[in-house]
N, C-alpha and C positions, 0 to 999 in steps of 0.2 A: 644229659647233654648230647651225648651220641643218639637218643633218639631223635633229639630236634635235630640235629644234621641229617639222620635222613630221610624224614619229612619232610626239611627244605630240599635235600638233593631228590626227593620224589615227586616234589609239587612247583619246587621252581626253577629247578634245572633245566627242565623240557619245555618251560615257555621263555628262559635266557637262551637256550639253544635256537629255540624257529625265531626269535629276534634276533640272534646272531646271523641267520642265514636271511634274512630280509636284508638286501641290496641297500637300501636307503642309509638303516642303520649302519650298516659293515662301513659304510663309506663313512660317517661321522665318525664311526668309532675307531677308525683305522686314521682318519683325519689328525682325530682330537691327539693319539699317542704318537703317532708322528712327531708332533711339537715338541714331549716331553723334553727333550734337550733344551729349547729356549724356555720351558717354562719352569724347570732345573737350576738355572743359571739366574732366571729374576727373580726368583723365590731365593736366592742364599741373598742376592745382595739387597731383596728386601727387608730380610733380615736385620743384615747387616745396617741399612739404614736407618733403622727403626728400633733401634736399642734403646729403650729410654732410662739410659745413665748419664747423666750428667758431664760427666769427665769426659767419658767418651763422646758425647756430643760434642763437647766444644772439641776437643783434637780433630772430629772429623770437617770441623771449620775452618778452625785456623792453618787445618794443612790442604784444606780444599777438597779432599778426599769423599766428602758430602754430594759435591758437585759430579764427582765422578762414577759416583755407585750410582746416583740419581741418574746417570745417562747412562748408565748398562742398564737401569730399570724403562728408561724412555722409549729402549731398542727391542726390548725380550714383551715384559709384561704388558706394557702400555701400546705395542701395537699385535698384542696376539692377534686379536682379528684378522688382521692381514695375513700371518701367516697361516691361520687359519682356513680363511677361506681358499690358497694356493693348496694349502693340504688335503684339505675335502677334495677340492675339483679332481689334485691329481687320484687318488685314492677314487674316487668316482669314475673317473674312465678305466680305472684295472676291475673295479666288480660291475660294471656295466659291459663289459665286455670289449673296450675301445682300444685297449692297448698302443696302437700306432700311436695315438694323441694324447698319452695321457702329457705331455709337459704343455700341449696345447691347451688342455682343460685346467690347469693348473692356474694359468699364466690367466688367458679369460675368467675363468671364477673369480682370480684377484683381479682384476681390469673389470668387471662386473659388478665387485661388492666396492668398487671404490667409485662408480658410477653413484650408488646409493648414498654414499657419504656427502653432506653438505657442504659446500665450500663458504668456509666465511671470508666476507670481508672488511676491512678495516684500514684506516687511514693513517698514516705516520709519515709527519714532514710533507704533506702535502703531495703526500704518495701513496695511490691505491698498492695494498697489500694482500692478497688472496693468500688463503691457508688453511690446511684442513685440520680442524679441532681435532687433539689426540685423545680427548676423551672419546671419540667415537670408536675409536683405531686398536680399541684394546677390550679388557673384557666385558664393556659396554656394549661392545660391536659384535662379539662372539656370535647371536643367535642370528642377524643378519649374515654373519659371513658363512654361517652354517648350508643356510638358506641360500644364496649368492652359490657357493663350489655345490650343492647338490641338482641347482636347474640348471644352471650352465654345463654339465659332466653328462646330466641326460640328456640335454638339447641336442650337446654335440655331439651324443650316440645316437639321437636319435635320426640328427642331420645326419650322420656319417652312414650308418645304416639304410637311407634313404637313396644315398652313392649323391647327395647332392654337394660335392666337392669338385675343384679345376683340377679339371684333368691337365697331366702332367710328363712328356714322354720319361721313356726307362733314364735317360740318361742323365736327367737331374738329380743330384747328389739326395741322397733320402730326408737329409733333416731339412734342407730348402722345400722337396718338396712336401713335405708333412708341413710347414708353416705356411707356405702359397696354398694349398689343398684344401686349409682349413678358411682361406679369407671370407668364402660365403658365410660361411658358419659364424663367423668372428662379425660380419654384419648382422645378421640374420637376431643373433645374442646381444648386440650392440640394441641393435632396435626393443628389443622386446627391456632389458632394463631401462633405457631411456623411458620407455612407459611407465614402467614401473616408478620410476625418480617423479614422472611429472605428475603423475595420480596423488604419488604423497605429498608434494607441495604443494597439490591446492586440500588439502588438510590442513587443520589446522593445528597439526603436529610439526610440519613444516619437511619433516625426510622421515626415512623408514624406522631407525630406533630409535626417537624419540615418540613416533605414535604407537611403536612397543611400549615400552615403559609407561609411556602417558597413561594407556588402555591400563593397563595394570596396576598401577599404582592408585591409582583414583578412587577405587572401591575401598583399599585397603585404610582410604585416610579416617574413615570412622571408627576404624578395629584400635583402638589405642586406648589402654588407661586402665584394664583389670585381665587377673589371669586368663580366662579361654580367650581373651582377644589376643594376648600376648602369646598364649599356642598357635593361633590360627594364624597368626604372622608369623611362627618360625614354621609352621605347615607351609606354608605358600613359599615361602623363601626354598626350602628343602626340591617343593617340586618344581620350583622356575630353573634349580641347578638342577635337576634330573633330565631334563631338556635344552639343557644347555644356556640357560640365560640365567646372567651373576645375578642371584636373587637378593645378596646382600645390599648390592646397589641399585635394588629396585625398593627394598621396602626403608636403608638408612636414612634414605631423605626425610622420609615422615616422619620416621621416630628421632631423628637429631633433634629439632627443635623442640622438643617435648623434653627430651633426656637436659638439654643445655638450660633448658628452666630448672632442671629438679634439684642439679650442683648446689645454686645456693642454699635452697632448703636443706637440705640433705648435709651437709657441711656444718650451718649452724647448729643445724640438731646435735650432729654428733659432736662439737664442742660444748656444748651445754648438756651433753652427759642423756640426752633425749633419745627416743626409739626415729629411726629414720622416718619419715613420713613417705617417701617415696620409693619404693621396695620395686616396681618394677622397672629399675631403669639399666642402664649399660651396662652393668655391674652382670645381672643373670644373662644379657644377649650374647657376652661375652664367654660366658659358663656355657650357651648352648653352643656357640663355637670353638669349646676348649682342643685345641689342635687343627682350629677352622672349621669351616662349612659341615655339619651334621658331627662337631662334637666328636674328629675321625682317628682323636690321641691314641684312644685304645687300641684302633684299626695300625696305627704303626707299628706302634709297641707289639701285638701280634704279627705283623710281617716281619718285624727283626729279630724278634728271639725265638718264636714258633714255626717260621715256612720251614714247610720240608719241599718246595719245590725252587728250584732254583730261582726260577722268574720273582718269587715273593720276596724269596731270600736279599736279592739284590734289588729289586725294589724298595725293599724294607730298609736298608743300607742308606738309599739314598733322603729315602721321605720322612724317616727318624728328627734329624736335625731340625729340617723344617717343622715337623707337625709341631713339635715342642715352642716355635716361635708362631705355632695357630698359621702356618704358613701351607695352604694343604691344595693349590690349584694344581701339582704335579700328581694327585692323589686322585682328585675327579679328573682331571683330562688323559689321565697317565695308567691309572687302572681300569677303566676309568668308569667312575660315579656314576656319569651321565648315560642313560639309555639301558642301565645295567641295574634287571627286576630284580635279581638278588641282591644287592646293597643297597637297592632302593628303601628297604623297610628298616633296615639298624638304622638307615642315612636320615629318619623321619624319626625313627622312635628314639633314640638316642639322645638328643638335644631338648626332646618333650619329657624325657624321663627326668634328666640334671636340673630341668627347672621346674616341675614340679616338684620335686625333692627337696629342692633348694629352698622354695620358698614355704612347702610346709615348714620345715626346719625353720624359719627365718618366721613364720608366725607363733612357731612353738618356743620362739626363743632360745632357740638349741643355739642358733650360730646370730652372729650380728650381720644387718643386712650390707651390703656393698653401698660407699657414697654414690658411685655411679659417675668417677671421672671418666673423660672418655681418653681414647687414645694409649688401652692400656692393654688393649686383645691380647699384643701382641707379645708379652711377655709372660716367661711360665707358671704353669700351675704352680700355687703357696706364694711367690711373689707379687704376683699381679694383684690376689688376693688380699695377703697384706697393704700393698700400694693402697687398695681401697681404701684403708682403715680397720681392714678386722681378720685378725689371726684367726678368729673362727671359721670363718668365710675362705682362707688360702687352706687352713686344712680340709676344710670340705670340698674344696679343687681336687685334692689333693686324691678321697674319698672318690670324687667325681670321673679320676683318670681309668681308676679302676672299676667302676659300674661300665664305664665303655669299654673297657676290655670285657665286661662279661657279655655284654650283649651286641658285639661285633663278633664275638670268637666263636658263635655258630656257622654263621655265614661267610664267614672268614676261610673257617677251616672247609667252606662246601668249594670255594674259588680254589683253593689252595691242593684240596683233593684231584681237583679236574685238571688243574696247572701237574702237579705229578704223577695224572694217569697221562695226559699228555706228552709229557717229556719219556716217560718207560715207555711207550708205542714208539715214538722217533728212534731212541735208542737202538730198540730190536726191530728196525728196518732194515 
């Protein structure tokens, strides 16, 4: 094992390092962990929404309490986007070198990515109603908002640098004039997304993430219905999150309506004492998400009993809880996942490994295959399992948490290393 750490620290260290000093990236990536507090906060009470007990669901009805955690979820998860792309821009004009503006590139980046956003609308009472669909506004919207704070953050460095800004005498208070300074710029940025919004309407995508996804999804709709097509979809999901776009909800649309067929089958069989007929369905997608997106359980359970540097230590504290409820977007935006060569290959292999495993096992007869109800991610390893209908299967979860701790815990301990050579350098400043 110490040899493979430092293979990886030989061979992938020094290409995470010159991507960490590539400007583009530092901005996304200083963007994405900035959020981590709001996406901390919709991760518990997604959670907490999402408990599937019965008892507990009805109390969080009858006391209304449902309605409540759903609008802390409406505010944090469902419009990361937005805060998103304010996060990029600002973090964009500190690595581009703009400093005076960065709350200006902030503010534009979100004023810019909400330009791209479609406005619907819709009639009630005989009254036009305009309103912007929140499924865009959240991790739908993440790889536009990405895209939205990184041109806008260069524009206005590159306006700014240009000296194309209103001049302004000395004795205007500095934040008036950093806001008047910038209005050219704030045109200038106006115009070029206006473009941008009217190029994708006349597509027949209609605005910018839905002719993302559209592009994407399309190819993927034949990959369905035998093992290597069932890899090469959690492949593509893996790298659409490596770049920032929710691959979960680029590739579940194709595969629901496949999976919502197999229920019946799948159900009667295992009532009548029968081998499931449908072995690839939610039951293993669920398995390659055990802790969420790349299968990342291990990767916590190593941050909370293994970091020796502080940063993991207490990251590990936080992402525990969550990863166990498969809740792990604090974990790609907060460690973060995306744009980062080194977690990129557990974050692919990982999930390829549990389901091929899985379903040897499940044609060997070793474990019974999962019915494939859906809406069960989110609960833990062995129970969710069970929930399926087969104790064999929640043990092999179970099996499954720790094969990702084995093959996280190289590349783990390489982040982990650098995290506390970094903190003994600060130290002994």
């Amino acid at each position: 094992m110490e040899k493979l750490i430092s293979i990886i620290e030989k061979t992938l260290v020094p290409v995470a390092n010159k991507l960490s000093q590539n400007k583009y990236l530092s901005a996304i990536s200083g963007g994405c962990m900035s959020t981590l507090g709001i996406i901390m906060v919709g991760a518990v009470f997604t959670i907490l929404t999402n408990i599937s007990w019965q008892p507990y669901t009805d109390l969080l009805a009858s006391t209304g309490l449902d309605q409540l955690f759903t609008g802390v979820q409406n505010v944090t998860t469902n419009l990361l986007a937005v805060y998103m792309a304010f996060a990029v821009g600002y973090r964009g004009a500190t690595v581009f070198e703009n400093k005076k503006y960065t709350l200006t590139s902030g503010f534009l980046s979100l004023f810019a990515y909400m330009l791209l956003v479609p406005l619907d609308t819709t009639t009630l009472a005989d009254s036009g109603i305009s309103f912007f669909n929140i499924s865009y506004l959240g991790t739908k919207g993440v790889f536009v908002a990405l895209l939205a704070g990184l041109i806008v953050s260069r524009l206005l460095a590159l306006i700014t640098e240009k000296n194309i800004v209103i001049k302004l005498p000395d004795s205007v208070p500095e934040m008036v004039s950093e806001s008047l300074s910038s209005l050219l710029a704030g045109v200038i940025i106006t115009i070029v997304f206006l473009i941008f919004r009217a190029l994708f309407a006349v597509t027949p995508y209609g605005n910018a993430t839905d002719c993302i996804y559209t592009i994407i999804q399309t190819p993927l709709q034949s990959l369905t219905g035998n093992l290597p097509a069932f890899i090469i979809i959690i492949l593509i999901a893996q790298l659409l999150w490596f770049f920032g776009i929710h691959g979960s909800m680029t590739v579940l649309p194709i595969l629901f309506p496949i999976w919502l067929s197999y229920i019946g089958d799948n159900t009667a069989a295992m009532a009548a004492g029968k081998t499931i007929p449908h072995v690839l369905n939610i039951g293993l997608w669920d398995l390659a998400n055990l802790g969420g997106s790349g299968a990342t359980i291990g990767l916590v359970i190593l941050m909370f009993f293994k970091a020796k540097s502080n940063q993991y230590k207490s990251f590990g504290k936080l992402t525990l809880p969550c990863g166990i409820f498969s809740v792990n977007e604090p974990v790609i935006f907060g460690l973060p996942v995306i744009l980062n060569p080194i977690m990129l290959i557990p974050f692919i292999i990982c999930p390829i490994v549990l389901v091929c495993l899985g379903y040897a096992l499940i044609q060997f007869g070793i474990v019974t295959a999962p019915i494939g109800i859906l809406g069960l991610g989110s609960m833990p390893p062995l129970i969710s399992g069970i929930m399926q209908g087969s104790l064999s299967w929640g043990i092999y979860q179970l099996v499954a948490v720790v094969i990702s701790i084995i093959i996280y815990y190289p590349f783990f301990k390489t982040i982990d290393n650098q995290a506390l050579a970094k903190e003994k350098g600060e130290q002994g400043e």
